[in-house]
Structures are given as C-alpha cells and as structure tokens.
C-alpha positions in Angstrom: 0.0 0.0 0.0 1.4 3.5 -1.0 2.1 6.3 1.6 -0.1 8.5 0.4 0.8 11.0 3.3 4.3 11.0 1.8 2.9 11.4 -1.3 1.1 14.1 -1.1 3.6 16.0 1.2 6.2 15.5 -1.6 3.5 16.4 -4.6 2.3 19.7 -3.1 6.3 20.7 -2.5 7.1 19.9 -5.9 3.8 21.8 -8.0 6.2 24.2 -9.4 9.0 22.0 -10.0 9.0 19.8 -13.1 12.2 17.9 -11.8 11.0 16.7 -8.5 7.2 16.3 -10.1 9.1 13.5 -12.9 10.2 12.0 -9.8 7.3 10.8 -8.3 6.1 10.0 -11.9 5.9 6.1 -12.7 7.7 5.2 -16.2 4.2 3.3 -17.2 1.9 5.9 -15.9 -1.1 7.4 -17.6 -3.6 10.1 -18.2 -7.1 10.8 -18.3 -7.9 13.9 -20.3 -11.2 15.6 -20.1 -10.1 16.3 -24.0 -10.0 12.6 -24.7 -11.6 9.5 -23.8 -8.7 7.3 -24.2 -5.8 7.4 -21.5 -2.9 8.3 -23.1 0.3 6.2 -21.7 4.2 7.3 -20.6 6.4 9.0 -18.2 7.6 11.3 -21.3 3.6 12.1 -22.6 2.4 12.6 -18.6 5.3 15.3 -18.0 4.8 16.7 -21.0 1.3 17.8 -20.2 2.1 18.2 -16.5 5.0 20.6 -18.1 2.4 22.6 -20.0 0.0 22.8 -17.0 2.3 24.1 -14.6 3.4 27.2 -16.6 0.1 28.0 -17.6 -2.0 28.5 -14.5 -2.4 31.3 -12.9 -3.7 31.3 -9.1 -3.9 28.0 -8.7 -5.6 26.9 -5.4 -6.3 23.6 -3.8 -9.7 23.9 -2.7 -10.0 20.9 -1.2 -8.4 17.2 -1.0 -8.9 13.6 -0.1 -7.0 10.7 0.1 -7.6 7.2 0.9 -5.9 3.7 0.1 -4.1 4.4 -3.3 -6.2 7.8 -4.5 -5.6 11.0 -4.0 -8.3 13.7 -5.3 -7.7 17.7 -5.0 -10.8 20.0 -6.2 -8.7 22.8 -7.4 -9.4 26.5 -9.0 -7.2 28.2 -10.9 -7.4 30.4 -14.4 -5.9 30.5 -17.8 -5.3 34.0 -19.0 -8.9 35.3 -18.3 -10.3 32.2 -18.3 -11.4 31.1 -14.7 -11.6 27.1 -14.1 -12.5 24.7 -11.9 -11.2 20.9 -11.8 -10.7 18.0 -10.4 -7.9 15.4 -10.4 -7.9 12.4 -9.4 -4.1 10.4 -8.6 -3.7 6.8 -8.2 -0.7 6.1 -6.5 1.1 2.5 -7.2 3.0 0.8 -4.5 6.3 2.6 -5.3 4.8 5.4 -4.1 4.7 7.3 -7.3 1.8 8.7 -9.7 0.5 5.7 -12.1 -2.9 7.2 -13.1 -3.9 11.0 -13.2 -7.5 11.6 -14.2 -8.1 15.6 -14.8 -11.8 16.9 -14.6 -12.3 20.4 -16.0 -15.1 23.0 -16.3 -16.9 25.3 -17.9 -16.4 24.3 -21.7 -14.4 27.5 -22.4 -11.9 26.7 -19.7 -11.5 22.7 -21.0 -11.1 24.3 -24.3 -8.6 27.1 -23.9 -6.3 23.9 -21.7 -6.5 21.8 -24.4 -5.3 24.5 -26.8 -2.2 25.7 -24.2 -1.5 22.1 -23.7 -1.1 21.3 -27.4 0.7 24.3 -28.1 3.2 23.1 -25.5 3.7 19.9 -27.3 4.1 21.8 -30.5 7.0 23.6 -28.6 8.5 21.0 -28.0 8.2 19.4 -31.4 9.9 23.0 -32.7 12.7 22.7 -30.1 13.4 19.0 -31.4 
C-alpha cells in the first residue's frame, strides 16, 4: 500500500517544480484527459502535459483534498489567461509510491477548451525545439 501521506507531502512541495514532479512520476503511468476518452500512456507524454500545465496557470488553489488507500483527489481553481476554471484530479498512487494514473476533470467548456489549446501548443513547442 502507497504512503499516500508521503505522497502528497512530496506532490504539493514539488507543483512548481518539473524535476522533483518527474520523480514521483511512474515510467508506465497514464492520463485521463477531459479532451480525450482514451488514456494516453508514458512518463515522457504525462510530464509533458504536466509541463504545459504548470506554466500555464495562474492562481492556482487547492480547494479541497482527499486521500484514501491508493487515491488522491484535490478539487482545485485556478485560471488560464482570463479564463477562470475549476477541476478535479484524481491520482492513483502504485505501490512505489509514485503517480500511475492522473484523471483531470475540468469546467466550464471555455476553460476545458482554452487547456487543451495551451496544452497542445506546449507539445508543438517542444516538437519545434526537437
């Protein structure tokens, strides 16, 4: 069974921080998107949109969190340029004590929409920079 004490200790002091985020991030792990119905799969793929995220938001606040057994969930607010959000995201923590699964929940439409758009311009970044 995970620490998930640990965990989130170590997640929370590392939102900022790519290097100690790709840390607790399994090589296998995955990702819900509320842009796609199909997890998409990888270390490289997770950071990469993790990555994106974290240099996007702007007032980001955890409004509230749970954890039990090997899930963590944090209701969170934050906004996008002008656009105000409000998500969920739900962790499943594998028995290394590292992320496996992220599921991200995101609303209104115009907030899901303008992530989706910052998060793919982030991967074509990085296809540029290849």
């Amino acid at each position: 069974m995970p620490d998930l004490e640990k965990f989130v200790a170590e997640w929370k002091g590392h939102m900022n921080d790519d290097r100690g985020i790709e840390d607790m991030v399994a090589e296998d792990a995955q990702i819900l998107s509320p842009a796609y119905w199909a997890s998409k799969q990888g270390k490289e793929y997770v950071m990469q949109v993790l990555g994106s995220v974290n240099t996007g938001f702007d007032e980001f606040t955890i409004k509230r969190e749970w954890a039990q057994d090997d899930t963590v969930i944090y209701e969170f607010q934050a906004k996008l340029g002008d656009v105000s959000m409000k998500g969920v995201d739900i962790i499943t923590v594998n028995e290394d004590n590292k992320l496996q699964q992220i599921e991200v929940l995101i609303r209104p439409i115009n907030a899901l929409m303008a992530m989706a758009e910052h998060v793919k311009g982030g991967f074509r970044e990085k296809a540029a920079g290849e």
